[in-house]
py3Dmol code that shows the C-alpha trace and the ligand (Angstrom):
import py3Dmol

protein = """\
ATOM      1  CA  UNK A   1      -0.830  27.242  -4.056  1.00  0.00           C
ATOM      2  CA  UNK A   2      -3.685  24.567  -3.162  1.00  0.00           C
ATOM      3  CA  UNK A   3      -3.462  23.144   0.108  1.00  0.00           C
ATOM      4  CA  UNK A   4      -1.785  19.562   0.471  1.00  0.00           C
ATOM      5  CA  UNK A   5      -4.580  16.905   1.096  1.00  0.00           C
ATOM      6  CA  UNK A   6      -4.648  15.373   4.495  1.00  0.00           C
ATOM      7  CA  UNK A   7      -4.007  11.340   4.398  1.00  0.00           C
ATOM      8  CA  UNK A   8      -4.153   9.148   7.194  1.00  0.00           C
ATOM      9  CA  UNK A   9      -2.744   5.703   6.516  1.00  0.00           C
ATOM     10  CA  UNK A  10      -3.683   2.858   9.370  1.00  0.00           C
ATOM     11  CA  UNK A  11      -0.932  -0.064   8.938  1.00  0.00           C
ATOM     12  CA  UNK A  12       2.203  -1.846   9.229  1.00  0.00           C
ATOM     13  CA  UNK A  13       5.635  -0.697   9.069  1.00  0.00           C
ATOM     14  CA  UNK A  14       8.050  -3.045   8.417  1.00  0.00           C
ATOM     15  CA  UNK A  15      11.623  -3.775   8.051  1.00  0.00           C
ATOM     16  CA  UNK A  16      12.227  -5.519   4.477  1.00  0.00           C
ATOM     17  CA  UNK A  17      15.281  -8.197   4.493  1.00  0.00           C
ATOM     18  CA  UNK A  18      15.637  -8.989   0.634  1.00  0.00           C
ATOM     19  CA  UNK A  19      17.784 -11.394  -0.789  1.00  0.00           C
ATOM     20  CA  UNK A  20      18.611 -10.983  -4.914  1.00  0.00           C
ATOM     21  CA  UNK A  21      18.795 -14.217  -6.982  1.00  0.00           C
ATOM     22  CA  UNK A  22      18.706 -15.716 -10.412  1.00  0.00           C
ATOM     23  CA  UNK A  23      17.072 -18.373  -9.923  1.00  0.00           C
ATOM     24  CA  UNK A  24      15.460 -18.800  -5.951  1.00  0.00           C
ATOM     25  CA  UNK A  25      15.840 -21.996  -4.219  1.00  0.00           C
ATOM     26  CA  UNK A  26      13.498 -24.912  -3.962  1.00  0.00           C
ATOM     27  CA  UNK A  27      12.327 -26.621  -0.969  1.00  0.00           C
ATOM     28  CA  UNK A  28      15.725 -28.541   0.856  1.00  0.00           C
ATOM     29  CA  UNK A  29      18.132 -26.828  -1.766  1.00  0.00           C
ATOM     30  CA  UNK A  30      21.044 -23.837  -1.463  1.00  0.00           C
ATOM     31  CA  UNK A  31      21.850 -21.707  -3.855  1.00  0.00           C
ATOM     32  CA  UNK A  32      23.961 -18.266  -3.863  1.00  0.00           C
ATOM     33  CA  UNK A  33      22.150 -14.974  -4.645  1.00  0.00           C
ATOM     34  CA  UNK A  34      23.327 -11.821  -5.645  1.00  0.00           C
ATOM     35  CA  UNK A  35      22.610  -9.024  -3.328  1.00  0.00           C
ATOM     36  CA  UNK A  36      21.156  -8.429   0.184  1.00  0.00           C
ATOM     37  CA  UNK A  37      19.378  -5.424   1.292  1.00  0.00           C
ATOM     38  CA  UNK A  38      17.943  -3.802   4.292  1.00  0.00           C
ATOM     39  CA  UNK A  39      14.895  -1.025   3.285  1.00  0.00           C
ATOM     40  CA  UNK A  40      12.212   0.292   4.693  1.00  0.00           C
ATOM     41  CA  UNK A  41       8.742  -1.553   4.253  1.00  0.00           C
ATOM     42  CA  UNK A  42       5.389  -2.207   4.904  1.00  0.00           C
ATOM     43  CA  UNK A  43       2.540  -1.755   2.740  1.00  0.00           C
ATOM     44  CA  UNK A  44       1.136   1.298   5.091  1.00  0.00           C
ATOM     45  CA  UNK A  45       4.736   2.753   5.414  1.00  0.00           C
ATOM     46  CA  UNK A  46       5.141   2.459   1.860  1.00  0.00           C
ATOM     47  CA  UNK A  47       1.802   3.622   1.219  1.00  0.00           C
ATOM     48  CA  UNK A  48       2.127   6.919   3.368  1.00  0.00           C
ATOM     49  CA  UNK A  49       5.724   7.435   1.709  1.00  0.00           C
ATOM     50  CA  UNK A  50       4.474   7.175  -1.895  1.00  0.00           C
ATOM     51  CA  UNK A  51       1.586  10.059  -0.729  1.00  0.00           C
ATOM     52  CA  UNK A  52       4.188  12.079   1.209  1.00  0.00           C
ATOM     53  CA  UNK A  53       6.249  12.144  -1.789  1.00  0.00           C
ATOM     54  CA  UNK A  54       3.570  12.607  -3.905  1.00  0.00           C
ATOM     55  CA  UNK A  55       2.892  16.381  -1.971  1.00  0.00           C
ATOM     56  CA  UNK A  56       0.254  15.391   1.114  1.00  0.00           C
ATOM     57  CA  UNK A  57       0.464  15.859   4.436  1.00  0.00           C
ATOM     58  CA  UNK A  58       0.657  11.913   5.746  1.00  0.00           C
ATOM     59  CA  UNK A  59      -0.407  10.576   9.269  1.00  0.00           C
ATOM     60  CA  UNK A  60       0.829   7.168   9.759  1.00  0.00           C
ATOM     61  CA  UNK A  61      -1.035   5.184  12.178  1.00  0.00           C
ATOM     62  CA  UNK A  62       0.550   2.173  13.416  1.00  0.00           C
ATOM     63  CA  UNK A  63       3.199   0.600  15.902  1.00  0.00           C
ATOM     64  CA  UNK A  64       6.902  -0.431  15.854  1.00  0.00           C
ATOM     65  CA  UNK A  65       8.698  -1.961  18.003  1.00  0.00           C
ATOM     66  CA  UNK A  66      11.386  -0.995  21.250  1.00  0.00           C
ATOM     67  CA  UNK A  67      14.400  -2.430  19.139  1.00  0.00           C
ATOM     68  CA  UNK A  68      16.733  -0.857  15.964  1.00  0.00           C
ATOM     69  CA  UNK A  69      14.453  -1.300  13.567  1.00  0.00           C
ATOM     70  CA  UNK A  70      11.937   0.476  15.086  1.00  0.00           C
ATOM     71  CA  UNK A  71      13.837   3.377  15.745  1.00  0.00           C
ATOM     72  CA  UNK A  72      14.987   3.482  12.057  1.00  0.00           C
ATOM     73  CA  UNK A  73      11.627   3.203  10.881  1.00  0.00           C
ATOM     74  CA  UNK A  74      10.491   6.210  13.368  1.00  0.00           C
ATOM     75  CA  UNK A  75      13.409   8.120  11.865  1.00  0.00           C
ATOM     76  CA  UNK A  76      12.527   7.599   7.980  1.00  0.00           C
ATOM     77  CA  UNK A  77       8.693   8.677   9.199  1.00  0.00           C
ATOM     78  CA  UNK A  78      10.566  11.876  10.218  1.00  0.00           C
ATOM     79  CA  UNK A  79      12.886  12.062   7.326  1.00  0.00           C
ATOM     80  CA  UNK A  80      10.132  11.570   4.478  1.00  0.00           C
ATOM     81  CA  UNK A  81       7.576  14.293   6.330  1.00  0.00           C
ATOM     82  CA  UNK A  82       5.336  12.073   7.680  1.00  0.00           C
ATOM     83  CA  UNK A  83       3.816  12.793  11.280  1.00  0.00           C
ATOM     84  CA  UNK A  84       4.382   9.912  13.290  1.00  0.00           C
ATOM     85  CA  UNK A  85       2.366  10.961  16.418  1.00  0.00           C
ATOM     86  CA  UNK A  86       0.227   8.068  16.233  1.00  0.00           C
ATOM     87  CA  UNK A  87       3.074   5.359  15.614  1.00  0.00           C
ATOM     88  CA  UNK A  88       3.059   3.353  18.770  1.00  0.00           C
ATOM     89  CA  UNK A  89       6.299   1.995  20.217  1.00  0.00           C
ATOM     90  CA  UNK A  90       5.052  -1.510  21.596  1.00  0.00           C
ATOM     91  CA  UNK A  91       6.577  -4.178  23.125  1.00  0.00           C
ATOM     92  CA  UNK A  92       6.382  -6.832  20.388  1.00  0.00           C
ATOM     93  CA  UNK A  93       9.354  -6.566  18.291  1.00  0.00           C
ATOM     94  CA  UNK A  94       9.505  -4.684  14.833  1.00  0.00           C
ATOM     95  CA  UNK A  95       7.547  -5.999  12.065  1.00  0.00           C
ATOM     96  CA  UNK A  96      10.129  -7.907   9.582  1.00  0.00           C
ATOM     97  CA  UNK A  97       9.542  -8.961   5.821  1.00  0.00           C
ATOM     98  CA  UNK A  98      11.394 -11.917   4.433  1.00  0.00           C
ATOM     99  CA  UNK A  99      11.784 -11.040   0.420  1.00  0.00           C
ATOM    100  CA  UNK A 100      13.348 -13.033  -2.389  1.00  0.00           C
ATOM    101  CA  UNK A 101      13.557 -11.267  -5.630  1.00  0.00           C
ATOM    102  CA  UNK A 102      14.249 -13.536  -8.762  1.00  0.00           C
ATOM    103  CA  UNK A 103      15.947 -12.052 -12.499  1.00  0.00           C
ATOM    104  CA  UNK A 104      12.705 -11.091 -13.535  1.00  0.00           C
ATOM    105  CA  UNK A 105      11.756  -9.104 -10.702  1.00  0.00           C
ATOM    106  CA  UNK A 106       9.041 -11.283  -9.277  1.00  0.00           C
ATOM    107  CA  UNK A 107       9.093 -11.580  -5.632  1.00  0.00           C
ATOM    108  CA  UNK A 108       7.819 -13.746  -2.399  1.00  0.00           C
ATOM    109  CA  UNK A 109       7.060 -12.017   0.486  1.00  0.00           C
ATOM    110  CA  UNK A 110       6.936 -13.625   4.176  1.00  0.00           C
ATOM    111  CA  UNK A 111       5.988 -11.291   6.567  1.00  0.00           C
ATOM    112  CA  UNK A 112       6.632 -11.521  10.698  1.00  0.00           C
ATOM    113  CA  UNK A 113       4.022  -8.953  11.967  1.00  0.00           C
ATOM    114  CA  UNK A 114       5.406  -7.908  15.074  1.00  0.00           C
ATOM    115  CA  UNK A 115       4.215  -4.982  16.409  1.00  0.00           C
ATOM    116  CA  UNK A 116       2.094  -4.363  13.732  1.00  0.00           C
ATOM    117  CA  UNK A 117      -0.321  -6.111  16.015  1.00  0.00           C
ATOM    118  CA  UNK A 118       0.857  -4.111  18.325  1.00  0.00           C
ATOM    119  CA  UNK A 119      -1.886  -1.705  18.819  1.00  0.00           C
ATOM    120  CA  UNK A 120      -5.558  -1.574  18.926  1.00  0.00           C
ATOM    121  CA  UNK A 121      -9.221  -0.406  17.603  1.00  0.00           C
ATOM    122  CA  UNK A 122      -9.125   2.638  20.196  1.00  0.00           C
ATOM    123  CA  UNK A 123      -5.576   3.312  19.174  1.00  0.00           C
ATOM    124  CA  UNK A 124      -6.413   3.764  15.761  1.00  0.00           C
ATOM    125  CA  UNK A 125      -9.863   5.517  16.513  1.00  0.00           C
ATOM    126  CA  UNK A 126      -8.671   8.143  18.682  1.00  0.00           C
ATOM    127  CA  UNK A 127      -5.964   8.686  16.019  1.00  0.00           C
ATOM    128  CA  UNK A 128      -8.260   9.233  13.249  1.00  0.00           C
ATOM    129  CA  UNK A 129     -10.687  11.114  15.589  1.00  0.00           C
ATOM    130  CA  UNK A 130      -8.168  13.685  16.153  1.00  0.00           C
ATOM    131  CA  UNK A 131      -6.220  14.682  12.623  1.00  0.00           C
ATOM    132  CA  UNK A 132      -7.543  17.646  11.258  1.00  0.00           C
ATOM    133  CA  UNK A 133      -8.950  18.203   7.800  1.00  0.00           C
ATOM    134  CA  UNK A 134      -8.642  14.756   7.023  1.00  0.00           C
ATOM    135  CA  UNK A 135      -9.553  13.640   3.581  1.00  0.00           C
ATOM    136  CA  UNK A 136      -8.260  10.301   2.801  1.00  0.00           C
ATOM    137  CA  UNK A 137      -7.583   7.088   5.368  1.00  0.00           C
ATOM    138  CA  UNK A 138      -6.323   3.838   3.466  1.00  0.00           C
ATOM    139  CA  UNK A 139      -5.812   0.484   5.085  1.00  0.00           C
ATOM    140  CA  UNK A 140      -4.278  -2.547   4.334  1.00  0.00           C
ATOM    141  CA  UNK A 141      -4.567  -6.429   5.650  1.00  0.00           C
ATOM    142  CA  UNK A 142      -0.937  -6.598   7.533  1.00  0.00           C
ATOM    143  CA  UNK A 143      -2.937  -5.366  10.894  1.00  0.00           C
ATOM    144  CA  UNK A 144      -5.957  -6.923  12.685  1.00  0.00           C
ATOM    145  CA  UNK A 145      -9.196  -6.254   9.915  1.00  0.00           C
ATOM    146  CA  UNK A 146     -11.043  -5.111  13.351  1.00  0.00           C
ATOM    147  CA  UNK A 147      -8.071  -2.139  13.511  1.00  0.00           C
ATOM    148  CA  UNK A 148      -8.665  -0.831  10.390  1.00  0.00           C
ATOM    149  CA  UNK A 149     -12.463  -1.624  10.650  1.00  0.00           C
ATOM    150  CA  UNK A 150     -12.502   1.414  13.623  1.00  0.00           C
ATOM    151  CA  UNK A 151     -10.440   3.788  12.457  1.00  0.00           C
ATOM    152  CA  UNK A 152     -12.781   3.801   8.710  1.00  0.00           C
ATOM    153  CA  UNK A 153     -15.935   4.082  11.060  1.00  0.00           C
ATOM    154  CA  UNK A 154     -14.603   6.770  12.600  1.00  0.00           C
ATOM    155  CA  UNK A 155     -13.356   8.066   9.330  1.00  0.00           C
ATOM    156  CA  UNK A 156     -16.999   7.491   7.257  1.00  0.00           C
ATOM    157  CA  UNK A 157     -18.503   9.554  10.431  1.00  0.00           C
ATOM    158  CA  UNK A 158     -16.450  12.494   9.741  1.00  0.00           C
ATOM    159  CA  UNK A 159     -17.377  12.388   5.659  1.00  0.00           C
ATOM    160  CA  UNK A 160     -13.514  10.944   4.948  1.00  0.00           C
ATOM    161  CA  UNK A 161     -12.557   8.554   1.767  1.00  0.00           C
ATOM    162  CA  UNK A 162     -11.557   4.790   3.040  1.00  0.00           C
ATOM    163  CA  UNK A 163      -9.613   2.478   0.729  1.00  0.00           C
ATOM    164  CA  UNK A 164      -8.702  -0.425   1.166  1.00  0.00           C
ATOM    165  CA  UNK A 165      -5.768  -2.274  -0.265  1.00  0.00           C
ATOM    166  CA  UNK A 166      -6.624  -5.483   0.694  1.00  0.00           C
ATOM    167  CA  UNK A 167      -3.381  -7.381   0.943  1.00  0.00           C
ATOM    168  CA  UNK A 168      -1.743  -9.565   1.905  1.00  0.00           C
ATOM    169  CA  UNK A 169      -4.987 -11.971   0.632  1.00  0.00           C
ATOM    170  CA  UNK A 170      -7.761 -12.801   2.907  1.00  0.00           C
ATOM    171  CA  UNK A 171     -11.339 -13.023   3.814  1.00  0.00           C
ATOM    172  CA  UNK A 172     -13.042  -9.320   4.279  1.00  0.00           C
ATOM    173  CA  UNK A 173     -15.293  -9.397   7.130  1.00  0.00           C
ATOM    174  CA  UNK A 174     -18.637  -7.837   6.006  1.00  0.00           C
ATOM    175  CA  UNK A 175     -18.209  -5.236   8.685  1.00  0.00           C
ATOM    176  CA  UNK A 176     -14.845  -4.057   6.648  1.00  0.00           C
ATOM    177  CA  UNK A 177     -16.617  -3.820   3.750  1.00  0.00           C
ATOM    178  CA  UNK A 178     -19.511  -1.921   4.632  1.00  0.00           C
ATOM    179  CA  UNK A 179     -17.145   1.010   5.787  1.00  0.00           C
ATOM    180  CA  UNK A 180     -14.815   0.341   2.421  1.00  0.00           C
ATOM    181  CA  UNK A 181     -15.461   3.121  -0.355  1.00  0.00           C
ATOM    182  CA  UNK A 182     -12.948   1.597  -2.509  1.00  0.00           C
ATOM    183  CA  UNK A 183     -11.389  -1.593  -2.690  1.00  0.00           C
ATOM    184  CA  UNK A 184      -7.863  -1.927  -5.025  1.00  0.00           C
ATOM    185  CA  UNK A 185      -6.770  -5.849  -4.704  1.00  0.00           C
ATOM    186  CA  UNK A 186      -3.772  -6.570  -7.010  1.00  0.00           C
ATOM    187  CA  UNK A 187      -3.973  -9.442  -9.657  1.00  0.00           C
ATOM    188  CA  UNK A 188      -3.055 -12.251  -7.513  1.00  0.00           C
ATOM    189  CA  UNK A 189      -5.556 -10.965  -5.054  1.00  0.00           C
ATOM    190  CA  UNK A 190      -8.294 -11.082  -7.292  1.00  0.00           C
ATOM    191  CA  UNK A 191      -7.624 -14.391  -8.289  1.00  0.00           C
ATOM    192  CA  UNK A 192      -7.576 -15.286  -4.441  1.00  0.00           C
ATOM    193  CA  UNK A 193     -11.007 -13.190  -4.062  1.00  0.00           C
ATOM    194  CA  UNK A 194     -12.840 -14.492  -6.789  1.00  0.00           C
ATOM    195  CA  UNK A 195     -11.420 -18.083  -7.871  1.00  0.00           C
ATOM    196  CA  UNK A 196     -10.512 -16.712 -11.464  1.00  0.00           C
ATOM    197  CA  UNK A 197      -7.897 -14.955 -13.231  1.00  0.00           C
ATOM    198  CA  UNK A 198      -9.001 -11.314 -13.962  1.00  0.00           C
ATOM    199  CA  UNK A 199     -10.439 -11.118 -17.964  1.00  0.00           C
ATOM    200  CA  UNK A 200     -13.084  -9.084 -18.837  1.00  0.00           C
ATOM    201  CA  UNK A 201     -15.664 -11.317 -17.376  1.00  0.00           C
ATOM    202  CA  UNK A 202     -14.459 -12.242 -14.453  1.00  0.00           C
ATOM    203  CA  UNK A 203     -13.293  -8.459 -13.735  1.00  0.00           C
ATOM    204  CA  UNK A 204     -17.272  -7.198 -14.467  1.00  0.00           C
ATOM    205  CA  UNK A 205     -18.600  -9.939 -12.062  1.00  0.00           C
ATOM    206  CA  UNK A 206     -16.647  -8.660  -9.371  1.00  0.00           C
ATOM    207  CA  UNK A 207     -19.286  -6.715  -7.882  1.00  0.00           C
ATOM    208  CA  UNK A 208     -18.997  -5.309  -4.417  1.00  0.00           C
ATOM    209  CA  UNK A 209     -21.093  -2.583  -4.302  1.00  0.00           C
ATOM    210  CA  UNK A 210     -17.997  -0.308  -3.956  1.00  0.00           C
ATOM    211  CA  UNK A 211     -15.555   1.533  -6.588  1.00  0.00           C
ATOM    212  CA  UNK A 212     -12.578  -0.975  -7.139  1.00  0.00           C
ATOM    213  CA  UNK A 213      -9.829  -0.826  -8.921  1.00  0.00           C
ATOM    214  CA  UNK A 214      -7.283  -4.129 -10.128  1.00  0.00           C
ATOM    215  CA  UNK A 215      -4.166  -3.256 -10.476  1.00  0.00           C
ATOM    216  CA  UNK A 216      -2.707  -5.727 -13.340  1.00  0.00           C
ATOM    217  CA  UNK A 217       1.228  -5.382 -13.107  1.00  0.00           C
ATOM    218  CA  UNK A 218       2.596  -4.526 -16.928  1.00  0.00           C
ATOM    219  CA  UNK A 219      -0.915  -4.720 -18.231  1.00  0.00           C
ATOM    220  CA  UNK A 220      -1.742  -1.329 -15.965  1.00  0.00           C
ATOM    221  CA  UNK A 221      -5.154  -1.350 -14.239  1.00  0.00           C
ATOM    222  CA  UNK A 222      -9.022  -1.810 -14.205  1.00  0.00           C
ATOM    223  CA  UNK A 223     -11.314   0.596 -12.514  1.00  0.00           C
ATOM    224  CA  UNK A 224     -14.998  -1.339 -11.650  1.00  0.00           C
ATOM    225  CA  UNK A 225     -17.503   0.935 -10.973  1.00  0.00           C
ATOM    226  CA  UNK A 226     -20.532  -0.482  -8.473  1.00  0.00           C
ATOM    227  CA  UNK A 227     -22.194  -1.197 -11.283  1.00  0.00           C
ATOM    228  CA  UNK A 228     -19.570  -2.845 -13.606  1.00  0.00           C
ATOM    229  CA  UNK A 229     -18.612  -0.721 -16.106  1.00  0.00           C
ATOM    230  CA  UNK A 230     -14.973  -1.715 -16.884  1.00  0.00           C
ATOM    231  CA  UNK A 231     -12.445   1.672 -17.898  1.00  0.00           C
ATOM    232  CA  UNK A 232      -9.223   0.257 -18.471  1.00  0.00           C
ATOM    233  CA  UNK A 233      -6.610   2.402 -17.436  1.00  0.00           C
ATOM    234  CA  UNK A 234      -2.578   1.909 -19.622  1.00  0.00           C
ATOM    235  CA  UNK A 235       0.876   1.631 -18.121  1.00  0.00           C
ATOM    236  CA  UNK A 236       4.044   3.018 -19.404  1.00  0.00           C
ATOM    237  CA  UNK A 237       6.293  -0.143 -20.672  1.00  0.00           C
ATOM    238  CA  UNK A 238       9.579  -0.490 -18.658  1.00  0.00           C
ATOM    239  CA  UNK A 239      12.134  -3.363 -18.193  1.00  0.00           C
ATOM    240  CA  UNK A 240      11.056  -3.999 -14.200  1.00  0.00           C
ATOM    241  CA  UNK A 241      13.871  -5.583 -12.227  1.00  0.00           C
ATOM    242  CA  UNK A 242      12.223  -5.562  -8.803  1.00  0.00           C
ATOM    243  CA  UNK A 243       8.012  -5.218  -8.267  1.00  0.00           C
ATOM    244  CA  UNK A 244       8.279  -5.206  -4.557  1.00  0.00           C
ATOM    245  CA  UNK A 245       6.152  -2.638  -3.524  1.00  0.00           C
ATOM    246  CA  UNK A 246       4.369  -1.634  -6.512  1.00  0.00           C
ATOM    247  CA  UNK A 247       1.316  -1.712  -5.437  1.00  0.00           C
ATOM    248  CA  UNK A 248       2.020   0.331  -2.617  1.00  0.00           C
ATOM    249  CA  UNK A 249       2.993   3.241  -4.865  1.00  0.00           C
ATOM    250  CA  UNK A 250       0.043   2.885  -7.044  1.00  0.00           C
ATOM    251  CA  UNK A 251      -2.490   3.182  -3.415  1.00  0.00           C
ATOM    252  CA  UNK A 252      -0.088   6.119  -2.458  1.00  0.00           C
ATOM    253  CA  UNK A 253      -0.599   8.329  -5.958  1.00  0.00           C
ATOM    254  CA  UNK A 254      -3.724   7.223  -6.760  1.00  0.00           C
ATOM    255  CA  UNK A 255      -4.910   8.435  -3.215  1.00  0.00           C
ATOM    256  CA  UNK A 256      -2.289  11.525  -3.225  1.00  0.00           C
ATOM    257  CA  UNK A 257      -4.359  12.583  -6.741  1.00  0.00           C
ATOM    258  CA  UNK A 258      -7.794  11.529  -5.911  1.00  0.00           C
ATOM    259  CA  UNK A 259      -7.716  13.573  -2.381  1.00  0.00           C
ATOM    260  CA  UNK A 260      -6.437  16.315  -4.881  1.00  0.00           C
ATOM    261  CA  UNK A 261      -9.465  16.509  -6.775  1.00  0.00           C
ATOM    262  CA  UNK A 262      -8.516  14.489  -9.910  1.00  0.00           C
ATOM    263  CA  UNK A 263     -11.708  12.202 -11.499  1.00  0.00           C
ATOM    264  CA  UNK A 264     -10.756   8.321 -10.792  1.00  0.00           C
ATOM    265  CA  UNK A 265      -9.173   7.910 -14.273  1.00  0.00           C
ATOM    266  CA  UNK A 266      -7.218  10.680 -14.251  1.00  0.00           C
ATOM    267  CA  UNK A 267      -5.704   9.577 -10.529  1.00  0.00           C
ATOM    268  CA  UNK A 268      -5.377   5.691 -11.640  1.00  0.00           C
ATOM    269  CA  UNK A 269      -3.792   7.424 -14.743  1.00  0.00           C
ATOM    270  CA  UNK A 270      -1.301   8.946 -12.741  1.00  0.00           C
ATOM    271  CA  UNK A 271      -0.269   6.355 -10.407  1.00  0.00           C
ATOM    272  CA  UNK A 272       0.334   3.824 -13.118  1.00  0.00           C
ATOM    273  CA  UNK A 273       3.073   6.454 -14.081  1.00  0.00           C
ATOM    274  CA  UNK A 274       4.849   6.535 -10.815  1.00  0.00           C
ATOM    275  CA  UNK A 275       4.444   2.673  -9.930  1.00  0.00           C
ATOM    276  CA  UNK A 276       5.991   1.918 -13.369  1.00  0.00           C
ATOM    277  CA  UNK A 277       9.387   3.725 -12.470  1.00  0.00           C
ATOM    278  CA  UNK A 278       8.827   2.092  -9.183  1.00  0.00           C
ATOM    279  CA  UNK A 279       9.679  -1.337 -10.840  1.00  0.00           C
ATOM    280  CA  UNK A 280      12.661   0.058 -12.480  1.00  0.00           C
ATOM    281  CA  UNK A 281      14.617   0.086  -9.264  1.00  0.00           C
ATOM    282  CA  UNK A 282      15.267  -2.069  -6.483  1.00  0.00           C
ATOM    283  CA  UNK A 283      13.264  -2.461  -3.426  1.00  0.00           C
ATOM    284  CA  UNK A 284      10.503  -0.755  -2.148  1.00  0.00           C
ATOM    285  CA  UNK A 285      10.335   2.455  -0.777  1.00  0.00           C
ATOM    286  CA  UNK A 286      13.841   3.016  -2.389  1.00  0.00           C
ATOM    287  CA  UNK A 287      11.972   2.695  -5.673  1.00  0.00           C
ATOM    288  CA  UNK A 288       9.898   5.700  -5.427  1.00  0.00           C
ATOM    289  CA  UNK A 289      10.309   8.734  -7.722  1.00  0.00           C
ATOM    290  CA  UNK A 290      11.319  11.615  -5.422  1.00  0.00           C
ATOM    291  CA  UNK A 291       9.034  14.808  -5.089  1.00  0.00           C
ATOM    292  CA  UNK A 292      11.154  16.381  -8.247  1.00  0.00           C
ATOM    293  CA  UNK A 293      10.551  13.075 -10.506  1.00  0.00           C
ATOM    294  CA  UNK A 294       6.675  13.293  -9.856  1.00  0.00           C
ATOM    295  CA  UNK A 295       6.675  16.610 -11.020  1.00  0.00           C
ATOM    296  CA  UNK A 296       7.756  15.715 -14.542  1.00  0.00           C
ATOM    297  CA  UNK A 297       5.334  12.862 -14.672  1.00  0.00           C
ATOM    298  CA  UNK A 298       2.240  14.572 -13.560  1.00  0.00           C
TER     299      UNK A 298
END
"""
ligand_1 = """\
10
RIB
O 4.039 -4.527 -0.644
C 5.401 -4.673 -0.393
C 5.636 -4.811 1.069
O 5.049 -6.026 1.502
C 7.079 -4.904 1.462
O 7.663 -3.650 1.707
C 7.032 -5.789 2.689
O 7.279 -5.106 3.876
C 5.644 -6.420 2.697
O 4.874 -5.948 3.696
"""
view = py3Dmol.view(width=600, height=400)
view.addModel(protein, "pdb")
view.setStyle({"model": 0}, {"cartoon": {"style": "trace"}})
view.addModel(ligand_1, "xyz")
view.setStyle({"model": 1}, {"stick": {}})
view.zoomTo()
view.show()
């Protein structure tokens, strides 16, 4: 049996609070939803739990904080396989994440960071420096850009993939970018990147010297190459009831497959697959196919 990539993820871990509505409430008005939920979130926690599940060995880099939340997010890093070695216990409090989740399965997202600032470039550095065989690190925007900025130096040095996820949306320093190999900004962070909707034209201008991918919700994805060239890559159609976190499990699998030796295509192929039952159920990492699912959608 092939040996399970090694993926280092560099992010937040988060505590999601999500409220269920019909209809969600406008500036100054009250309205009753349906459900509340406590899950575990964070793009990088989600992340690293979509490429545990997925079959690789997952480092989490990051911090939590000295409260319940933490130590319930410390226990699902155990619990899911995922060596928590370099999670930091700080004194900030827990990272938190505000979500409302309307009948279509659209949501809005306020995040609290917490002690996902909570640790530092040599943190993450010495982290990265020191996890064998690594072949992936991925990073996200919900920590300091100068965070994720060290630990990719340190992984470019030792001939490891860096992608970024850049979200939530905002300005990439040029130092990011220059140790970015690929770059995978969701639809609405496109638009924020570039000023346009994503079509066909707008998705070839986007040229950042780097492999990117756009993930496009229903509509699947778009992988750019440097120079480009637009491969459009389908999704299965599914009735979504709840998209938080989608993205998340696409960067997991397509990472997972792509450490695994699969072409581009073939790894944006695969996590299309996965993120689509994602949306099929609610929250986020509660939405993820288990190990057994992936197996019959490989
Ligand atoms: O991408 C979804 C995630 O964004 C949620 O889990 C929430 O924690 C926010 O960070």
């Amino acid at each position: 049996m092939a040996k399970a990539p090694v993926i280092a993820v560099v992010g937040s871990a988060s505590m999601d609070l999500t409220c269920y509505a019909d209809v969600l409430p406008q500036a100054g008005q009250t309205l009753y939803g349906n459900l509340f939920t406590t899950g575990f979130g964070g793009k990088g926690a989600n992340q690293a739990v979509m490429a545990a599940l997925a079959g690789a060995n997952v480092y989490m880099v990051g911090s939590v904080g000295n409260d319940l939340f933490g130590k319930s997010l410390q226990e699902n890093f155990r619990n899911q396989n995922i060596n928590s070695e370099f999670v930091k216990v700080s004194e900030l409090p827990t990272g938190v994440a505000h979500i409302w989740v309307d009948a279509q399965g659209q949501n809005r997202i306020l995040i609290v960071p917490g002690a996902n600032h909570g640790f530092d470039e040599n943190h993450a550095a010495s982290a990265i420096t020191s996890i064998p065989d690594l072949s992936i690190v991925i990073g996200q925007c919900e920590i300091p850009q100068s965070v994720t900025i060290a630990a990719f130096t340190v992984a470019k040095k030792r001939g490891a993939i860096t992608i970024l996820n850049p979200a939530p949306y905002q300005e990439l320093s040029d130092d990011l970018l220059a140790v970015t190999d690929w770059l995978i900004p969701n639809e609405i962070e496109f638009e924020e990147f570039v000023g346009e909707a994503p079509t066909s034209e707008t998705l070839a201008r986007f040229r950042t010297g780097k492999n990117s991918i756009v993930t496009l919700g229903d509509k699947g994805a778009v992988l750019i190459s440097p120079d480009g060239t637009l491969t459009s890559i389908a999704t299965t159609s599914v009735q979504a009831i709840d998209s938080t976190g989608a993205g998340d499990c696409f960067i997991g699998s397509f990472s997972y497959s792509l450490a695994s030796g699969s072409d581009a295509k073939s790894a944006a192929e695969f996590a299309c697959r996965i993120a689509a039952v994602s949306v099929t159920r609610k929250g986020a990492q509660s939405s993820y196919p288990t190990t057994a699912e992936i197996s019959t959608l490989s």
